[in-house]
Backbone as numpy.savetxt, mean C-alpha at the origin, in Angstrom:
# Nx Ny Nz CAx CAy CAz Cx Cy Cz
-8.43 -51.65 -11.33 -8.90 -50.58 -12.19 -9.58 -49.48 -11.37
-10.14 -49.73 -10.43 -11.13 -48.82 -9.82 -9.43 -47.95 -8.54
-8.44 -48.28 -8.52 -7.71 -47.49 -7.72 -7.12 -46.53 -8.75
-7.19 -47.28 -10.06 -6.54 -46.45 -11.01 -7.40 -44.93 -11.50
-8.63 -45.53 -11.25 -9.79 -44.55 -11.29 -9.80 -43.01 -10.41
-9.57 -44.02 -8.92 -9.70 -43.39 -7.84 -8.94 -42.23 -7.42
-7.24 -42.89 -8.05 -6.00 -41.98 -7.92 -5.97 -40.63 -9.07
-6.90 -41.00 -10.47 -7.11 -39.77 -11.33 -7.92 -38.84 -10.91
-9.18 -39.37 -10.26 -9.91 -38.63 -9.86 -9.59 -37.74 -8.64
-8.35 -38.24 -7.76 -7.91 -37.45 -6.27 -7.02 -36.59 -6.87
-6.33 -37.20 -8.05 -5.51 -35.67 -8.58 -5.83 -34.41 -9.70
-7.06 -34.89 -10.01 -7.96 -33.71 -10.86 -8.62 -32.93 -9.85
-8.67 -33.73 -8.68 -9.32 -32.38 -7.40 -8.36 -31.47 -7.07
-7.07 -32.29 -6.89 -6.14 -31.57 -6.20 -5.74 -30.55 -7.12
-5.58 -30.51 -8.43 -5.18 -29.77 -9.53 -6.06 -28.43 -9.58
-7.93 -28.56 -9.74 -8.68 -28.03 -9.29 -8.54 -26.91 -8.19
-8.07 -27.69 -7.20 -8.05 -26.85 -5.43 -6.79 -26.06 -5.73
-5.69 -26.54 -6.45 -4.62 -25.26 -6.65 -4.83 -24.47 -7.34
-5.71 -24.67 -9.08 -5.83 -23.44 -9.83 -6.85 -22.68 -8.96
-8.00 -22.94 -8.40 -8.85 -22.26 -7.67 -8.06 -21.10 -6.80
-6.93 -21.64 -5.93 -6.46 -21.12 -4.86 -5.94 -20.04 -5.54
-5.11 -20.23 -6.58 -4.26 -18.95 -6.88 -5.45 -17.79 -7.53
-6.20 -18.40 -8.39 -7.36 -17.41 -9.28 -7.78 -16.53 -8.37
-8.44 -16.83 -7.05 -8.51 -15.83 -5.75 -7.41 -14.88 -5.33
-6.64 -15.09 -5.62 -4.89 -13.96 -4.72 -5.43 -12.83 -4.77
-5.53 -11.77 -3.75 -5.47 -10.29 -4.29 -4.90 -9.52 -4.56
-5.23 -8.61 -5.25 -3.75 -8.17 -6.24 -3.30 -7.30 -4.93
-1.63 -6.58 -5.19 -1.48 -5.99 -3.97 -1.98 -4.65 -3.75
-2.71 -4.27 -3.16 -3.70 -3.47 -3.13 -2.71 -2.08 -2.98
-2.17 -1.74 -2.24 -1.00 -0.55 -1.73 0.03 -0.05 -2.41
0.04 -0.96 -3.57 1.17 -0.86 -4.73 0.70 -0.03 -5.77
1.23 1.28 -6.00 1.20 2.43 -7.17 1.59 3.19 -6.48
1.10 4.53 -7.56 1.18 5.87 -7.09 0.29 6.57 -6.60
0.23 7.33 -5.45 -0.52 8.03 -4.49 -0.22 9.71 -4.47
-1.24 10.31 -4.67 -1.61 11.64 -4.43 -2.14 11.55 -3.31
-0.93 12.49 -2.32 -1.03 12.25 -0.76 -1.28 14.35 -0.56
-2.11 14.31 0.24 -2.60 15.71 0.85 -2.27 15.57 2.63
-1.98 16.43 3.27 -1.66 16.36 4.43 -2.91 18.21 4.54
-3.44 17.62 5.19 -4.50 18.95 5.19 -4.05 19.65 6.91
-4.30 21.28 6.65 -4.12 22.68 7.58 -2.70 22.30 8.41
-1.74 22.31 7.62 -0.52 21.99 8.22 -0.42 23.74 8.41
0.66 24.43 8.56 0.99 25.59 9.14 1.22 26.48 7.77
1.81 25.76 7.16 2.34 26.31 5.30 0.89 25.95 4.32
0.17 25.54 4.67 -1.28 25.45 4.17 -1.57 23.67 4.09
-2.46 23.01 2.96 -2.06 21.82 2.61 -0.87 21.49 2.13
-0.21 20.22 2.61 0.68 19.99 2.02 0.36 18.62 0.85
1.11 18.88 -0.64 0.76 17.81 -1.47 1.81 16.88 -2.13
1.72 15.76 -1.70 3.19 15.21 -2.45 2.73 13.75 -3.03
3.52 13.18 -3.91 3.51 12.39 -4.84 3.98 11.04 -4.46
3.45 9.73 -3.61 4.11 8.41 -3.22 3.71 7.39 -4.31
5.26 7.38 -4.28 5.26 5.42 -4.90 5.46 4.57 -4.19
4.55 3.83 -4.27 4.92 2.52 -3.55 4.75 1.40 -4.28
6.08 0.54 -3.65 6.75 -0.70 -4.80 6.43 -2.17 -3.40
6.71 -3.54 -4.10 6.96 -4.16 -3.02 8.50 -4.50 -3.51
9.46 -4.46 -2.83 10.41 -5.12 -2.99 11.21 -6.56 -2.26
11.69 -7.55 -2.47 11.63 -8.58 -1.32 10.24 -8.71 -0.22
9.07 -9.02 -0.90 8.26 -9.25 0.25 8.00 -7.92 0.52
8.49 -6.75 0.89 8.05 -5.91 1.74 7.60 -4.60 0.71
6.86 -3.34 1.05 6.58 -2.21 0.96 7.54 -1.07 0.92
7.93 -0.85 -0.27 8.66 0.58 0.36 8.35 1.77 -0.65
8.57 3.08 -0.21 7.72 4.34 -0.76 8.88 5.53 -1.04
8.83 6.19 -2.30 9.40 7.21 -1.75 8.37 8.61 -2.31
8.52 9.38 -1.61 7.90 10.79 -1.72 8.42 12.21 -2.19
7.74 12.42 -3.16 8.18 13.30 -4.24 6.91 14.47 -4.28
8.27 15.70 -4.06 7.61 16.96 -4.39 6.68 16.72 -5.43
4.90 17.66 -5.81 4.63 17.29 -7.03 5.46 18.83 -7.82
5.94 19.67 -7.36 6.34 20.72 -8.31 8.18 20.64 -8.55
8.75 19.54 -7.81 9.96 19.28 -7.51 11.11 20.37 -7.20
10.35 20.67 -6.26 11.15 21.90 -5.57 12.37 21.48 -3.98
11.45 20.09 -3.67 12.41 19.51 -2.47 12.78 17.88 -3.44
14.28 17.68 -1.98 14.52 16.23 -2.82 12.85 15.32 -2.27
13.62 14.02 -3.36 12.46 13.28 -3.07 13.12 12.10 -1.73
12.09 11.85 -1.02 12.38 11.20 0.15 12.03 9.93 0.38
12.97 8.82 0.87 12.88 7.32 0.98 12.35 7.34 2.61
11.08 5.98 2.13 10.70 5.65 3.84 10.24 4.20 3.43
9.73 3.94 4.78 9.50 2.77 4.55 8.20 2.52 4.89
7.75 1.18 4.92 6.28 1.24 4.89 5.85 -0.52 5.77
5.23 0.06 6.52 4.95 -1.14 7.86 3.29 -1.52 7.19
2.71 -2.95 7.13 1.51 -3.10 6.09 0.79 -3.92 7.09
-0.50 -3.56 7.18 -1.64 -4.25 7.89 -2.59 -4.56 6.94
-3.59 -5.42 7.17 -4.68 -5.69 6.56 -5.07 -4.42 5.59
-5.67 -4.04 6.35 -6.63 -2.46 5.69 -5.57 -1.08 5.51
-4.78 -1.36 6.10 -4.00 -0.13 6.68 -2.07 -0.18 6.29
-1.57 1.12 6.35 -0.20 1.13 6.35 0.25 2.53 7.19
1.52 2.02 6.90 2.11 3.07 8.45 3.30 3.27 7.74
3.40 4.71 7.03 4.40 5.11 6.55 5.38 5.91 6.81
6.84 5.72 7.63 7.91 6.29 8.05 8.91 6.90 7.32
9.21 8.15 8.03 10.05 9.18 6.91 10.66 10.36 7.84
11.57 10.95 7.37 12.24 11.84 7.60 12.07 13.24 6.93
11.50 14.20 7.95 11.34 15.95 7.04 11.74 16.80 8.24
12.23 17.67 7.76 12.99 18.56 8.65 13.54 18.24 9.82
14.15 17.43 9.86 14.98 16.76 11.22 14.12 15.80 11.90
13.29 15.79 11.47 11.85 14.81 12.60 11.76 13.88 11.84
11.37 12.70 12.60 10.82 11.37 12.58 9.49 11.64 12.56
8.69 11.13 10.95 7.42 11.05 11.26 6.64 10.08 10.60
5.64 9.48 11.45 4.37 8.31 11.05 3.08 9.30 10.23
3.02 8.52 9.44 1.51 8.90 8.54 0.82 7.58 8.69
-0.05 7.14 8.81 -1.00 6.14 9.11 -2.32 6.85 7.76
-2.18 5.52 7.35 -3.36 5.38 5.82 -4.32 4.49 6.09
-5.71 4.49 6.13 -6.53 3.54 6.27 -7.25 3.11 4.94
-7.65 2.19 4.24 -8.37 1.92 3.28 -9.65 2.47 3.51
-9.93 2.95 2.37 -11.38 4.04 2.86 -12.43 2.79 1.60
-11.54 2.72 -0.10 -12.30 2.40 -1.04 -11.03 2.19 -1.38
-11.11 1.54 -3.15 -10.62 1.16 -3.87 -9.41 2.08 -4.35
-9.83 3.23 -4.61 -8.80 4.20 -4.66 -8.90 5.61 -3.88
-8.76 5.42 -2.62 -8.91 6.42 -1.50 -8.26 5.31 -0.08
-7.54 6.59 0.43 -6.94 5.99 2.10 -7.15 7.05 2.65
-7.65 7.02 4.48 -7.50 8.19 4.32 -6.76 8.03 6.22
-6.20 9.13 6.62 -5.59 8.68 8.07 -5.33 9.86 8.56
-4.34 9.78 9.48 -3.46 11.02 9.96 -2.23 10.94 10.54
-1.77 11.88 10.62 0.32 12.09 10.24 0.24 12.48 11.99
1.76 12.59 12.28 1.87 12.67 13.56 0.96 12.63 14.70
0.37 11.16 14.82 -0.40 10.61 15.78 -1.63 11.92 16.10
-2.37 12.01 14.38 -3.47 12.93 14.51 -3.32 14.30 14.30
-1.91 14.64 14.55 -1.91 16.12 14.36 -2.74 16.81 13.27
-2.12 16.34 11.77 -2.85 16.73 10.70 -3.56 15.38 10.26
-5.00 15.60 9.44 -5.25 14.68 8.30 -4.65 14.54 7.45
-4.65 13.33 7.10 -4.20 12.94 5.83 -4.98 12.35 5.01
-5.04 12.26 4.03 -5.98 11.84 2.52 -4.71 11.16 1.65
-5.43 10.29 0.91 -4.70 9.61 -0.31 -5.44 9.32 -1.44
-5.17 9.30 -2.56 -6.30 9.01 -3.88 -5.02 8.57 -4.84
-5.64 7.13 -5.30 -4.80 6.74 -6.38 -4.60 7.58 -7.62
-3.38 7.12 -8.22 -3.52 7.75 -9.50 -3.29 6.83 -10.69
-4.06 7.04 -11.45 -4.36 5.77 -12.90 -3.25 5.89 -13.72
């Protein structure tokens, strides 16, 4: 009787230690829509509109005029802890934007290894 005891009691922990585990998950933090500013570019600020989805495991974004005057553009999105590294194509160039988690709904980084700032602010 007392193993019969023993074996209920080792699997009400274990049951325990899994609902616990999942109740913690964090949600995916990088996933929505982003009001992205690229500040004193040459044409002034630039402002455009990212979604970002996860699809299979991974991150991917695309970027949309907010007045839809250019197409909207597919990149992809490389994910660190705090941070993402978002790759794309504009005017013939290859370019990195780097986002850092600033707060909850703010990133903030810079596009071609510093050239310009960049800012991000969620949108609800």
């Amino acid at each position: 009787m007392k193993k019969v005891s023993m074996l209920f009691a080792m699997l009400a922990l274990l049951i325990s230690f899994q609902s616990f585990s999942k109740s913690t998950f964090a949600p995916d933090f990088f996933a929505g829509k982003w009001e992205l500013v690229i500040v004193g570019t040459p044409n002034g600020d630039a402002k455009m509109i990212s979604e970002i989805k996860r699809v299979d495991g991974k991150l991917t974004a695309v970027l949309k005029d907010p007045q839809g005057q250019n197409p909207d553009m597919n990149a992809s999105v490389e994910e660190k802890e705090n941070q993402i590294q978002v790759y794309f194509q504009a005017q013939g160039m290859d370019i990195t934007m780097t986002l850092n988690k600033v707060d909850d709904d703010n990133l903030k980084g810079d596009i071609l290894s510093g050239m310009f700032e960049a800012k991000a602010k969620r949108i609800k």
